[in-house]
Residue frames as qw, qx, qy, qz and C-alpha x, y, z in Angstrom:
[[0.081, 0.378, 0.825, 0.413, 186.94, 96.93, 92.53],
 [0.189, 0.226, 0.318, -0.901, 184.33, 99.60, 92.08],
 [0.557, -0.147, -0.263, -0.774, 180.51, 99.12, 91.64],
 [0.778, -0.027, 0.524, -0.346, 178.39, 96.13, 92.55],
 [0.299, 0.423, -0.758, -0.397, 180.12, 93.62, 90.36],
 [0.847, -0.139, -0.038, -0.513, 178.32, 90.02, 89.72],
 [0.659, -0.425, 0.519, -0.340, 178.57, 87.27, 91.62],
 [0.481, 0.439, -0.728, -0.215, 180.30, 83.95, 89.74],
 [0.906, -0.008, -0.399, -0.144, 180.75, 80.62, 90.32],
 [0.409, 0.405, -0.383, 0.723, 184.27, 81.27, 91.15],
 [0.010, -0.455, 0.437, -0.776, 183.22, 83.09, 94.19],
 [0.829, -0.358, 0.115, -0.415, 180.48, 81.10, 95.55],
 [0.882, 0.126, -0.393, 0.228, 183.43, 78.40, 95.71],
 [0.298, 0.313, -0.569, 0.699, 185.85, 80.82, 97.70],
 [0.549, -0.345, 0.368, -0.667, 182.61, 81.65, 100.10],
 [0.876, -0.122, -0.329, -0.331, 181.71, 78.07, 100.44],
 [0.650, 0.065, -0.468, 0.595, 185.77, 77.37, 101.76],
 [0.052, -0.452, 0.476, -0.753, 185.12, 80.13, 104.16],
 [0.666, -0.335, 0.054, -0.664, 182.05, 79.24, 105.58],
 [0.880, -0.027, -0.468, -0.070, 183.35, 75.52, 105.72],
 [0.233, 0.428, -0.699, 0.524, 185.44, 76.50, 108.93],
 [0.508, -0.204, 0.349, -0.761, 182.62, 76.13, 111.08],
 [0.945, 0.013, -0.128, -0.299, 181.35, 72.61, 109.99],
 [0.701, 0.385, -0.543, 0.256, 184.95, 71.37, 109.91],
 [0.067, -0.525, 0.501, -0.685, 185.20, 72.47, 113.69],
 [0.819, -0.053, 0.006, -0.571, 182.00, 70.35, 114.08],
 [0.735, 0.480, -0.477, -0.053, 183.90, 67.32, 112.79],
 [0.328, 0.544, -0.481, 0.605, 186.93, 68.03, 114.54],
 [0.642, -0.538, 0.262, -0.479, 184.93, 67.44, 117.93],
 [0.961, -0.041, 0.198, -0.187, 185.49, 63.77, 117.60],
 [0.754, 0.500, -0.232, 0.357, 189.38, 63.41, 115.97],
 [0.716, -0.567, -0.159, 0.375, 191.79, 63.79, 118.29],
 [0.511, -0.098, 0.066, 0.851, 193.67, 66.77, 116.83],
 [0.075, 0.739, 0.602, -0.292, 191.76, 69.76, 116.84],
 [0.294, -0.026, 0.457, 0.839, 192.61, 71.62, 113.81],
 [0.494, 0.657, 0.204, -0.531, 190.50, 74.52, 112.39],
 [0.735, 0.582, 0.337, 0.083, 190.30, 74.36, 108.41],
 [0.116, 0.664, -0.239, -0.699, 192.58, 76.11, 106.06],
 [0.779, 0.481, 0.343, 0.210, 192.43, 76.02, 102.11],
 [0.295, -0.392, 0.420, 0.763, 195.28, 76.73, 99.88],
 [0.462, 0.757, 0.422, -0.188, 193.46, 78.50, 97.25],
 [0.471, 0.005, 0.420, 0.776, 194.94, 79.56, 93.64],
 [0.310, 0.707, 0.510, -0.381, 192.34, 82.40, 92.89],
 [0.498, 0.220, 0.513, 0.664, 192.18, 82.95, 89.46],
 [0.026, 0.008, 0.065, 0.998, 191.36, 86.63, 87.84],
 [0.187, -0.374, -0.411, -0.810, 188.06, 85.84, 87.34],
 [0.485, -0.453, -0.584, 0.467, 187.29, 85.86, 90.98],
 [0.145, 0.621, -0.140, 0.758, 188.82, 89.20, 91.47],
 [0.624, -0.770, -0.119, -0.063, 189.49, 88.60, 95.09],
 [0.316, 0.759, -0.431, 0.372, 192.66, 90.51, 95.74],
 [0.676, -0.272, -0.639, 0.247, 194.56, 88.62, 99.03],
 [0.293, -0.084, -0.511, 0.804, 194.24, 89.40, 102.22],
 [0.426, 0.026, 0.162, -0.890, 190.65, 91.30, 101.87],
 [0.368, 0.212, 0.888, -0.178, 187.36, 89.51, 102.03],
 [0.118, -0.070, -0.612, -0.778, 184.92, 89.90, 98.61],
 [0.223, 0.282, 0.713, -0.601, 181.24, 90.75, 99.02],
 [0.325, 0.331, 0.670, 0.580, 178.63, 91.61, 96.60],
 [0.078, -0.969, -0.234, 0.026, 178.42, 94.96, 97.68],
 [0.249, 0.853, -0.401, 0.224, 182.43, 95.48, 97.15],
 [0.573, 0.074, -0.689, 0.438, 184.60, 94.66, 100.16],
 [0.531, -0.735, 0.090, -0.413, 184.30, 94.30, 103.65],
 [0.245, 0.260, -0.862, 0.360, 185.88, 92.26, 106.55],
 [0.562, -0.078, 0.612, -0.551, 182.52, 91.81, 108.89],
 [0.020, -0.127, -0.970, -0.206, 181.45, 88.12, 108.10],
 [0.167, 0.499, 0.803, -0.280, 177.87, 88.71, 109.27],
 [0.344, 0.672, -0.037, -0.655, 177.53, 91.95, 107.37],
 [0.227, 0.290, -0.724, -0.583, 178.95, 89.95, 104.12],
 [0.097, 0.108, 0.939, 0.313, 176.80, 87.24, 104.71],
 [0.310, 0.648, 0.568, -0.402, 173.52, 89.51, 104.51],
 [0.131, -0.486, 0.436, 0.746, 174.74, 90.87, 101.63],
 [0.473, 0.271, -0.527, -0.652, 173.29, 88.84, 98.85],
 [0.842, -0.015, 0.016, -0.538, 170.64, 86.15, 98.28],
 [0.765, 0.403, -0.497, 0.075, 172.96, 84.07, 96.16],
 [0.246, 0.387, -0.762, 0.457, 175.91, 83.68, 99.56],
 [0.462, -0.216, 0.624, -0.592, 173.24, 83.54, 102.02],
 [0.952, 0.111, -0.147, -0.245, 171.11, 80.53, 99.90],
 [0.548, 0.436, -0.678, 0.223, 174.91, 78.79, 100.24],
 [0.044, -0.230, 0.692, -0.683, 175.62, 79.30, 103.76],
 [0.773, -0.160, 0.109, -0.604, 171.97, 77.92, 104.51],
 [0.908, 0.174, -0.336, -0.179, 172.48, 75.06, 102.60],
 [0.191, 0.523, -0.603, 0.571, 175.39, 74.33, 104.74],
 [0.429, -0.340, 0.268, -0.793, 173.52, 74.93, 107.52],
 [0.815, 0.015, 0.149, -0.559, 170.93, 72.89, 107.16],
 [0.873, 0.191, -0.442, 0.077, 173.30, 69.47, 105.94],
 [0.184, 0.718, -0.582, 0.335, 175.98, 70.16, 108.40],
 [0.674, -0.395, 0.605, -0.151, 174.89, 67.06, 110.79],
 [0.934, 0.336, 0.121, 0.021, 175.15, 64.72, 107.33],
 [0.461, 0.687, -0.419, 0.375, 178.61, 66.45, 106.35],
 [0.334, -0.650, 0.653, -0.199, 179.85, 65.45, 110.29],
 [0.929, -0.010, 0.243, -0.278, 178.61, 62.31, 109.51],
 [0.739, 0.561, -0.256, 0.272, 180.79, 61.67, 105.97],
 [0.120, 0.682, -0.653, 0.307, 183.68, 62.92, 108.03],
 [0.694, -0.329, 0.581, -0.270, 183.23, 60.47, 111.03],
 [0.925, 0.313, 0.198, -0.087, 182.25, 57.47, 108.51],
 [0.631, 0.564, -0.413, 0.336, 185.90, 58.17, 106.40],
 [0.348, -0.748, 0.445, -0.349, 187.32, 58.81, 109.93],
 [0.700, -0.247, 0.624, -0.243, 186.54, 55.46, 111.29],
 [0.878, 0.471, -0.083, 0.023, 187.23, 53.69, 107.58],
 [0.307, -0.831, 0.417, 0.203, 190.63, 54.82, 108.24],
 [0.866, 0.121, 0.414, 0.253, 192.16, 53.53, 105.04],
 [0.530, -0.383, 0.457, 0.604, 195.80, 53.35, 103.78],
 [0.353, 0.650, -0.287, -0.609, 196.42, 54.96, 100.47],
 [0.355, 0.224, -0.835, -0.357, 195.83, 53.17, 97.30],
 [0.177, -0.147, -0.969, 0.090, 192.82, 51.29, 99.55],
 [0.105, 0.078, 0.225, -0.966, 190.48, 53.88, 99.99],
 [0.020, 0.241, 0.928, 0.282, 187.91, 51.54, 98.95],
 [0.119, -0.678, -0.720, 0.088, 184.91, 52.20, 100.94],
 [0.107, -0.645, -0.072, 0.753, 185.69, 56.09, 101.92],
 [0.059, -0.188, 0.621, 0.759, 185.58, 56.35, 97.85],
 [0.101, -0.201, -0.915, -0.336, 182.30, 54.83, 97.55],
 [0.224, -0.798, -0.473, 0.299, 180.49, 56.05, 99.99],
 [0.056, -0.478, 0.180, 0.858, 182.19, 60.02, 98.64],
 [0.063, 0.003, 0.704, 0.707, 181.00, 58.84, 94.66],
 [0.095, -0.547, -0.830, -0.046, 177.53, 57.73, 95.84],
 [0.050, -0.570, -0.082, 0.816, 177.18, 61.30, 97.31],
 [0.011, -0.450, 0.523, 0.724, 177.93, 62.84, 94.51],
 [0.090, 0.008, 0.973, 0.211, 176.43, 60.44, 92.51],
 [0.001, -0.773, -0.617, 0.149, 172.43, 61.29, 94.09],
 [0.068, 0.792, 0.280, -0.538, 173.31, 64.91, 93.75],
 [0.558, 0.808, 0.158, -0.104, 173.42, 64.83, 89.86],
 [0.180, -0.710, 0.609, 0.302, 177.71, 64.69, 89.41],
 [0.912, 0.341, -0.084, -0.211, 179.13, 62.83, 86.83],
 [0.918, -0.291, 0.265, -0.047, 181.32, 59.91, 87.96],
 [0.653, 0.644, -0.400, 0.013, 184.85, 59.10, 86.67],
 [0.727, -0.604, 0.327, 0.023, 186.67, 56.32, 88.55],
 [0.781, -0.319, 0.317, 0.434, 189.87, 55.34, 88.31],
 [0.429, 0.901, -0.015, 0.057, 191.04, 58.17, 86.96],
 [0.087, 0.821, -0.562, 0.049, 194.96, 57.81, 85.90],
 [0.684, 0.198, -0.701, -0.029, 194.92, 54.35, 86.35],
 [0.042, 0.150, -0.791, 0.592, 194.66, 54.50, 90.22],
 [0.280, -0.193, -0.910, -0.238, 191.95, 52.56, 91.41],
 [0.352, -0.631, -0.511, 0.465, 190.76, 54.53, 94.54],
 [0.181, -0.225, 0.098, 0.952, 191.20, 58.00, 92.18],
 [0.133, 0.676, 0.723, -0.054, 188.06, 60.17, 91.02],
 [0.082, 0.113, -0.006, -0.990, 186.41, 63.00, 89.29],
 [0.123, 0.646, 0.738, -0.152, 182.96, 64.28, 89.48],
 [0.281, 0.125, 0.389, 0.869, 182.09, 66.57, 87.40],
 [0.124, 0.649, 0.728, -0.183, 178.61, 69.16, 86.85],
 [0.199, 0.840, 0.075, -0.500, 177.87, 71.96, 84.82],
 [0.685, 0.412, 0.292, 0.524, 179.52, 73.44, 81.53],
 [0.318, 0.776, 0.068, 0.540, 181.68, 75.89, 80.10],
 [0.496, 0.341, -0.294, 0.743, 183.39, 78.67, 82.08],
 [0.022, 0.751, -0.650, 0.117, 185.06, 79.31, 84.73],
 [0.802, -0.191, -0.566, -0.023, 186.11, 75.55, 85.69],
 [0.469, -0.656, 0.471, -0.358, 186.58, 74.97, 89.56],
 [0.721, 0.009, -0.689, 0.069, 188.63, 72.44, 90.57],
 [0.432, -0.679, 0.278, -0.525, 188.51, 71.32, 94.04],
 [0.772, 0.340, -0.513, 0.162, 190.93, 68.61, 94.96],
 [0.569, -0.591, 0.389, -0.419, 191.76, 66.87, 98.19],
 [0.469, 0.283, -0.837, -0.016, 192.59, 63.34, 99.64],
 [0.408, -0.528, 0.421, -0.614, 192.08, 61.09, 101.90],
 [0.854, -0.139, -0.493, 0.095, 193.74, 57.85, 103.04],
 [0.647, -0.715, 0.245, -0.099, 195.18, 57.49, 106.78],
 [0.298, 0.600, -0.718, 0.189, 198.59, 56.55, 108.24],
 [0.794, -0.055, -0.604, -0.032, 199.72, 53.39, 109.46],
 [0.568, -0.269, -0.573, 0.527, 199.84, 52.54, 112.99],
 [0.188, 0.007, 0.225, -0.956, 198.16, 56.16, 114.11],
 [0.428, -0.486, -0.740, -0.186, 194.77, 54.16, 115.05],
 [0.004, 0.141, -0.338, 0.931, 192.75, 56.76, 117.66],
 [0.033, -0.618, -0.766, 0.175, 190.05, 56.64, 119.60],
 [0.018, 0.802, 0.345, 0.487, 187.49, 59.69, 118.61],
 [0.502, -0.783, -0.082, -0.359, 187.74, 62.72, 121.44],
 [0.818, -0.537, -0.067, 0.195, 190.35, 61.29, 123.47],
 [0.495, 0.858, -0.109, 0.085, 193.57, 63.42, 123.67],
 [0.230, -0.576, 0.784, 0.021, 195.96, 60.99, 124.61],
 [0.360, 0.279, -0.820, -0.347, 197.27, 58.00, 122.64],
 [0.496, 0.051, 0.785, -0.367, 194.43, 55.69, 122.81],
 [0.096, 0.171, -0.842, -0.503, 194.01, 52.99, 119.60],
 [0.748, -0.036, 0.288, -0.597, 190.98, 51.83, 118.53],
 [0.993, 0.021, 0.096, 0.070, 192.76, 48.81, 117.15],
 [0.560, -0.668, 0.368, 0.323, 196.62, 48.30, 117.82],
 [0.421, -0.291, 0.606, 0.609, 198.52, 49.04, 115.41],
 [0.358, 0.678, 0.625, -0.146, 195.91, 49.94, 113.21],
 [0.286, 0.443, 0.280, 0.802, 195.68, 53.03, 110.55],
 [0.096, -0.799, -0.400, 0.438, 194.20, 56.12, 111.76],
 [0.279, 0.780, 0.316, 0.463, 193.45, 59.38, 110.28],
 [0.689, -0.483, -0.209, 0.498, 196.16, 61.38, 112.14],
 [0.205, -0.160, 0.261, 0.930, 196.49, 64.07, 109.81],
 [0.348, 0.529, 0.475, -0.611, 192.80, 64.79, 109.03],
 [0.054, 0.041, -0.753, -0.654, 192.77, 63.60, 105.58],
 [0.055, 0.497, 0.866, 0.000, 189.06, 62.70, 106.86],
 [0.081, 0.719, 0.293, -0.624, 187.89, 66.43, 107.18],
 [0.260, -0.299, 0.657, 0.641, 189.78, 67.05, 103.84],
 [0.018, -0.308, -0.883, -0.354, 187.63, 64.98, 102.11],
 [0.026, -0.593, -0.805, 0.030, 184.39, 66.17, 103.58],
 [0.052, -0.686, 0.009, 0.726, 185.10, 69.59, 103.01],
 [0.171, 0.259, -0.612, -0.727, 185.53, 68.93, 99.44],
 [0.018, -0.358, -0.871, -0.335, 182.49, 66.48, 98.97],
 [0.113, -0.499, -0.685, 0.518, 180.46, 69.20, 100.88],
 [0.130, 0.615, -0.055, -0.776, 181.08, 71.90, 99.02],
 [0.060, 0.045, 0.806, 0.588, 180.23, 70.13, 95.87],
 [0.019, 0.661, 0.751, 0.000, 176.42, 69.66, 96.34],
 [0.191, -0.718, -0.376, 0.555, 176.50, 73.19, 97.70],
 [0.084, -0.312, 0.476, 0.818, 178.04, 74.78, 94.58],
 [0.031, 0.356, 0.838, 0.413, 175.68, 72.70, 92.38],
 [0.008, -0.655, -0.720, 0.230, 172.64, 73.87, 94.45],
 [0.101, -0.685, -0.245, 0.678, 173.85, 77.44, 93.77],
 [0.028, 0.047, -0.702, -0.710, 174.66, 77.09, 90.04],
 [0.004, -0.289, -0.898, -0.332, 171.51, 75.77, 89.85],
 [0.045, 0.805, 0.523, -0.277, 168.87, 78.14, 91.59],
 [0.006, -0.842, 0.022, 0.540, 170.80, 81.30, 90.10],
 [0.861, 0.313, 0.351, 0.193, 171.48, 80.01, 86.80],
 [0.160, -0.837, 0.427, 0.301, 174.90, 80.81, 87.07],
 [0.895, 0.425, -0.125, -0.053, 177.58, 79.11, 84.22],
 [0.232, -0.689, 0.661, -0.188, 180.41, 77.19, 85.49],
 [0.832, -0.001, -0.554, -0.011, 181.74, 73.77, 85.56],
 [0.630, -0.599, 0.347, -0.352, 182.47, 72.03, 89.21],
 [0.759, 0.335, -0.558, -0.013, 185.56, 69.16, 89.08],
 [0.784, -0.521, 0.258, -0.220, 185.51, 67.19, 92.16],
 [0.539, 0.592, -0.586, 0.127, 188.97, 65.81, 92.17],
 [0.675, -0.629, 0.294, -0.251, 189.65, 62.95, 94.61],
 [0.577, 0.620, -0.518, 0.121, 193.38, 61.99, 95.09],
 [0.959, -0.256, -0.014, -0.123, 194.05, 58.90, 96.57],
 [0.917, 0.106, 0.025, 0.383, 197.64, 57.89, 98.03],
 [0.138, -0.973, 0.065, -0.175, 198.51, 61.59, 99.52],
 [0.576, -0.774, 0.261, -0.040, 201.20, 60.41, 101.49],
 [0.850, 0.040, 0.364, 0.378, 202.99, 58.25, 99.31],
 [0.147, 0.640, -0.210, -0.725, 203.06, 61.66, 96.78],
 [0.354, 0.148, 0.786, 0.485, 201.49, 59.35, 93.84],
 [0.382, 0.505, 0.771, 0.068, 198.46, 60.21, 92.41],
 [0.438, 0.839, 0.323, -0.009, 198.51, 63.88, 91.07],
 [0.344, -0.520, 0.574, 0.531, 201.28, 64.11, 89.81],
 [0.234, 0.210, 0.841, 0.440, 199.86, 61.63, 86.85],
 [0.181, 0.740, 0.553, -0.337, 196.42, 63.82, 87.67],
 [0.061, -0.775, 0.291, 0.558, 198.74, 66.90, 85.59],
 [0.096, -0.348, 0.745, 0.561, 200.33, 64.54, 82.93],
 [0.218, 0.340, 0.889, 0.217, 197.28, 63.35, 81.96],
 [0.183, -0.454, -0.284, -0.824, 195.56, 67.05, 81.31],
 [0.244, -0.747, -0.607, 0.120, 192.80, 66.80, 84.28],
 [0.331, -0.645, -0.248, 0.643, 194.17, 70.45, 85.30],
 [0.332, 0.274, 0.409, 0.805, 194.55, 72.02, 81.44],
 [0.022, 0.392, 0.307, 0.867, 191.74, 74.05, 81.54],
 [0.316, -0.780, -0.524, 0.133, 190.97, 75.17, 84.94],
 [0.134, 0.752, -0.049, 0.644, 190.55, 78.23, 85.77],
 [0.462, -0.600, 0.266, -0.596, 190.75, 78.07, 89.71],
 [0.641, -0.036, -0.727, 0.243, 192.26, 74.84, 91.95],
 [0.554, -0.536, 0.187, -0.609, 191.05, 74.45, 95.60],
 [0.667, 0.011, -0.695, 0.267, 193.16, 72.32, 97.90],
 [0.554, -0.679, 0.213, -0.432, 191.91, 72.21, 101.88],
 [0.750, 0.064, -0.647, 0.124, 193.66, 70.98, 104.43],
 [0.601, -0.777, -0.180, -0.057, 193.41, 71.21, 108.20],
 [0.280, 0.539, -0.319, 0.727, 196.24, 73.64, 109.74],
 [0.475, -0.434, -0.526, 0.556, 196.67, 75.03, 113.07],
 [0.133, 0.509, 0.314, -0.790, 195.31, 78.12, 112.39],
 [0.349, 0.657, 0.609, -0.275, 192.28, 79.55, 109.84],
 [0.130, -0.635, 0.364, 0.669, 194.07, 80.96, 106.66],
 [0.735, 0.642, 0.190, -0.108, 194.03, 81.05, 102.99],
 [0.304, -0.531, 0.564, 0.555, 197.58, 80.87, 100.65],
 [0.558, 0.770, 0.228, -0.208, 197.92, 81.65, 97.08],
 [0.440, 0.769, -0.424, -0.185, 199.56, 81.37, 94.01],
 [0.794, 0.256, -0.491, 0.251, 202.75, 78.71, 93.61],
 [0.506, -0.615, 0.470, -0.379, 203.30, 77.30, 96.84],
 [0.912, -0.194, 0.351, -0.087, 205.37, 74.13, 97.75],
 [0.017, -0.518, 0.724, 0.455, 207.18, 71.85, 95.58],
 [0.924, 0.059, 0.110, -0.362, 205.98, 69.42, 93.53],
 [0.201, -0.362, 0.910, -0.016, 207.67, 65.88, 94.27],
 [0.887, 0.108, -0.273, -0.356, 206.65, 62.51, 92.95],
 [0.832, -0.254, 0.406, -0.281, 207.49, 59.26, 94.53],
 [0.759, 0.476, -0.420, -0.147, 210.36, 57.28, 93.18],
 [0.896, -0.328, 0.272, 0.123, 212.05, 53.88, 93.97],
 [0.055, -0.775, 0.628, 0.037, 215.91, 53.79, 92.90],
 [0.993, 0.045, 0.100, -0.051, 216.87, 50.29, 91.43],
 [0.064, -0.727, 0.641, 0.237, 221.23, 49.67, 91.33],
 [0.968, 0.243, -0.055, -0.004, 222.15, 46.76, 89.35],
 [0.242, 0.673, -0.615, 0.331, 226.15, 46.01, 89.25],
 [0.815, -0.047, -0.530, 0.230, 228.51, 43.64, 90.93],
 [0.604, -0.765, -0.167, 0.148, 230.15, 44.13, 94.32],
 [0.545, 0.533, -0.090, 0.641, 233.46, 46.06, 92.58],
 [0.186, -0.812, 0.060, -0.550, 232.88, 49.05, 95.47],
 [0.834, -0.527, 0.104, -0.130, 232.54, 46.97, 98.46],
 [0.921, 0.168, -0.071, 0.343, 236.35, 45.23, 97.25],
 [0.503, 0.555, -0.167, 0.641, 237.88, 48.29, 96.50],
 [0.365, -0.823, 0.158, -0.406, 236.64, 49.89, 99.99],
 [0.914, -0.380, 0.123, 0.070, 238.15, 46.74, 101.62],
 [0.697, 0.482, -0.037, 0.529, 241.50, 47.68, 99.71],
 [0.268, 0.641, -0.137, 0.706, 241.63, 50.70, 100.92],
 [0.719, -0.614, 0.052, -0.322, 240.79, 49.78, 104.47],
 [0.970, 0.054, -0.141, 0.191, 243.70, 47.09, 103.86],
 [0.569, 0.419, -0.168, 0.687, 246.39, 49.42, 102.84],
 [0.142, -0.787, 0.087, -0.594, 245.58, 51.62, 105.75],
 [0.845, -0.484, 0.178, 0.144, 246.06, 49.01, 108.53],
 [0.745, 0.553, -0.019, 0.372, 249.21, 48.48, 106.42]]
């Protein structure tokens, strides 16, 4: 890219997922698996952040401290950050220690909406018919960001905070063994933080907090797709703690959905094996 091109929405979203490695590390003191952040980012054109280089608003670079003096607009972000980042450990702990099974995400939902909620999002629950599913929404018009995540815990992986051998805070209990709690508080963090920047630099963009409940089972966005939520973004943002500090792009994975097999029919098989099990003693 050549000149001093201007600064989007779009990109204060990808700087917001860098900068979120540091808070997430913050978190991460107190879970027992010490994962740094990564997001799987889809980065649409109107980003223009080619992979594998870092975007600035002075061109490219790769020093972090030189990019983040760069402009007003990245460094007002990265404050804002800053200056929440004991409330964002907090959310994480608080879903941490909720530590609830998918499709029950009761409280860890409420206490994410209310968020959201004070900083000026608009609310959409049960979205797809799942009860524990959400979007929040803020701004208008183009580019849209989506920024989509989860977070319910697995059964019987109950953990004390900090301790890095197996030690339950109730036997047999859920627990948040895959860091579905950072997840989450990476994505409800960067919401406020986007807003704050849309707003001081009246920048145009819409912000679609997407919160998908029932990760592990592989239910809930699937239906999130057949029902349009994803038609007309320009840019999806899934984080998820990793063993190491990375970004992937474009079509990555498969996509699977959750299905139960039902046979109907008499026991005809089971006979005939027993035939042929007959004639073989025979």
């Amino acid at each position: 890219m050549v000149g001093k091109p201007t600064l989007s929405a779009g990109g204060i979203a990808a700087f917001i997922f860098w900068k979120h490695r540091s808070i997430v590390k913050t978190v991460l003191i107190r879970p027992a698996r010490p994962f740094d952040f990564c997001v799987f980012a889809v980065l649409a054109h109107k980003i223009g952040w080619p992979p594998g280089r870092q975007y600035n608003c002075h061109g490219w670079g790769t020093d972090r401290n030189e990019q983040r003096n760069h402009c007003a607009e990245k460094k007002a972000v990265f404050d804002y950050l800053d200056s929440n980042a004991a409330a964002f450990a907090g959310l994480g702990d608080s879903i941490f220690h909720f530590a609830e099974l998918g499709m029950q995400e009761f409280e860890s939902v409420e206490l994410m909406t209310s968020l959201l909620g004070d900083a000026g999002f608009v609310i959409e629950r049960e979205v797809s018919g799942f009860p524990t599913a959400f979007i929040a929404s803020y701004g208008s018009g183009s580019p849209v960001i989506a920024i989509h995540t989860e977070y319910d815990a697995n059964p019987k992986n109950s953990q004390q905070p900090g301790v890095p051998e197996q030690s339950e805070i109730e036997p047999g209990a859920p627990g948040h063994c895959e860091g579905h709690n950072v997840n989450a508080t990476v994505m409800i963090s960067a919401a406020p933080s986007i807003k704050y920047q849309i707003d001081a630099s009246g920048l145009t963009g819409t912000i679609r907090i997407i919160g998908a409940p029932a990760e592990e089972q592989l239910l809930s966005r699937p239906y999130f797709v057949r029902d349009g939520h994803f038609d007309d973004v320009d840019v999806a943002f899934h984080d998820h703690v990793d063993s190491e500090f990375k970004s992937d792009y474009g079509l990555m994975q498969t996509a699977v959905v959750s299905a139960e097999s039902i046979f109907h029919g008499g026991r005809t098989g089971a006979r005939r094996q027993g035939a042929v099990e007959g004639s073989r003693r025979a």
